[in-house]
C-alpha atoms as one frame of an Amber mdcrd trajectory, in Angstrom:
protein
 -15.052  18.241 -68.156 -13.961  15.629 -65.942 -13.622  16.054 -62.137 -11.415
  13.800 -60.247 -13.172  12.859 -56.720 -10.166  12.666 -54.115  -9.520   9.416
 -52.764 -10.438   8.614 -49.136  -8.018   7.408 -47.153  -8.514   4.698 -44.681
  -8.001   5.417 -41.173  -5.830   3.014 -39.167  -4.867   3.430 -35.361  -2.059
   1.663 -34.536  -2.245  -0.045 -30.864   1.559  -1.432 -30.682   2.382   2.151
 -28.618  -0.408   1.966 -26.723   0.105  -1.981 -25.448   3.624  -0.897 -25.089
   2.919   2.007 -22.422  -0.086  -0.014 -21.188   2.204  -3.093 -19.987   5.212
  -0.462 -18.859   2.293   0.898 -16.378   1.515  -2.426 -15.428   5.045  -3.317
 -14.508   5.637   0.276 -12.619   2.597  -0.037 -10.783   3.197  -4.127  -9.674
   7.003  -2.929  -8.617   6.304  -0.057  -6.824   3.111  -1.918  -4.941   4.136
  -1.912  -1.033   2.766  -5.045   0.444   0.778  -4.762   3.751   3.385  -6.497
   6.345   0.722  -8.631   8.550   2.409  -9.545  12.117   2.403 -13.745  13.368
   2.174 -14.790  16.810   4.451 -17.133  17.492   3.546 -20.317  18.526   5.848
 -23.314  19.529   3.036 -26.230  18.735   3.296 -29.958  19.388   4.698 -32.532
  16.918   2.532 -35.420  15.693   2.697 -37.823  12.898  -1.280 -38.321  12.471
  -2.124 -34.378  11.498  -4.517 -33.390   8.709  -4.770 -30.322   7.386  -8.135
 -28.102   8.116  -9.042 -24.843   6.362  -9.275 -21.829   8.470 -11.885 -19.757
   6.247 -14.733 -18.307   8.611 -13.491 -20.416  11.683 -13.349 -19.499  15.392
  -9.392 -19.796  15.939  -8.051 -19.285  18.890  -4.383 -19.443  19.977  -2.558
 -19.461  23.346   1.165 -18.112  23.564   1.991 -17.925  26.948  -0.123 -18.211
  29.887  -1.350 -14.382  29.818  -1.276 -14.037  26.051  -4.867 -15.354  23.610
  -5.593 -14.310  20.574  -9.116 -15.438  19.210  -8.820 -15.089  15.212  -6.027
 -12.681  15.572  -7.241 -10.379  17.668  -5.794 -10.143  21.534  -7.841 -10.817
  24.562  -8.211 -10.889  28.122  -8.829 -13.843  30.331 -11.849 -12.620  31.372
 -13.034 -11.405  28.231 -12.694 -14.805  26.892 -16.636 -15.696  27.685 -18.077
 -12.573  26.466 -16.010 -12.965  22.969 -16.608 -16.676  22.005 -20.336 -16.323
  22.866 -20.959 -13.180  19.960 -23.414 -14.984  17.798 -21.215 -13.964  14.577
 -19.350 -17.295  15.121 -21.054 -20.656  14.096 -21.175 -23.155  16.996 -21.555
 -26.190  14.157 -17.913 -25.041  12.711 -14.816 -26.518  14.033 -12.954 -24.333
  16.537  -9.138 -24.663  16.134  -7.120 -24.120  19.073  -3.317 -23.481  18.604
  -2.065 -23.822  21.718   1.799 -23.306  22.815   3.364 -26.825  24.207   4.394
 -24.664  27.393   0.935 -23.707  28.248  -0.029 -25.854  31.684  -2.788 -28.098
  31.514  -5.196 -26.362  33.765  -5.245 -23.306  31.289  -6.372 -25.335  28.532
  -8.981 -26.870  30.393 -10.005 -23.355  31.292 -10.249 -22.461  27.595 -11.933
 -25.841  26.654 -14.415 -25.464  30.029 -15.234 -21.880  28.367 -16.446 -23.675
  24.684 -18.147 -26.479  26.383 -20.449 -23.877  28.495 -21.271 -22.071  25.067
 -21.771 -25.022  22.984 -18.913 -25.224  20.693 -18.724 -29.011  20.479 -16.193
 -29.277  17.667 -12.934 -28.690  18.547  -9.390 -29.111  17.080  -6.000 -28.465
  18.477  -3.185 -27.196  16.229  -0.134 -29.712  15.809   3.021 -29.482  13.285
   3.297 -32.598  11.094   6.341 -34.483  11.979   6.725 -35.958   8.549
């Protein structure tokens, strides 16, 4: 007598469906992502024609919008805070310090600011400009 031993089949998954839903999600969830809206200061700076451009990764930035208004890397400050917030050790007194000053600020508060770096060592510093060109 002869038995007849039943055929395995092979198993196959097919992965076109899956991709399909897989790259669906993707587009849903990149659509429907709601971007963080970040808020600029607005600052009217000089013109010159001999700019370069500096990176601003890990740098002590400080910017001046009116004569009350200063911002050190984003974050608002007092006058007489200024001292105790540029001497916090987490900044590094061998980067550059980029100051982004408005063109309406007088001359005696920038001195001020620059007096304040000078007394707590910060011996690089840059000033903001637009390139003309």
């Amino acid at each position: 007598m002869k038995l007849v031993s039943p055929k395995r089949r092979k198993t196959q998954i097919n992965l076109t469906a899956l991709v399909d839903v897989l790259f669906l999600l993707i587009i849903f969830f990149s659509v429907s992502t709601r971007f963080t809206n970040q808020q600029a200061i607005d600052v009217d700076l000089p013109e010159t024609v001999s700019s370069s451009a500096i990176a601003t990764s890990e740098k002590l930035i400080i910017i001046m919008q009116d004569e009350q208004d200063l911002f050190i890397n984003g974050k608002p400050v007092e006058w007489n805070e200024v001292s105790q917030e540029i001497e916090k050790e987490k900044y590094d007194r061998k980067q550059k310090v980029i100051l982004n000053i408005d063109k309406k600020i007088s001359h005696g508060k920038v001195v001020s600011l620059l007096d304040f770096l000078k007394i707590h060592q910060y011996k690089k510093v840059v000033f903001g400009t637009y390139d003309r060109s």
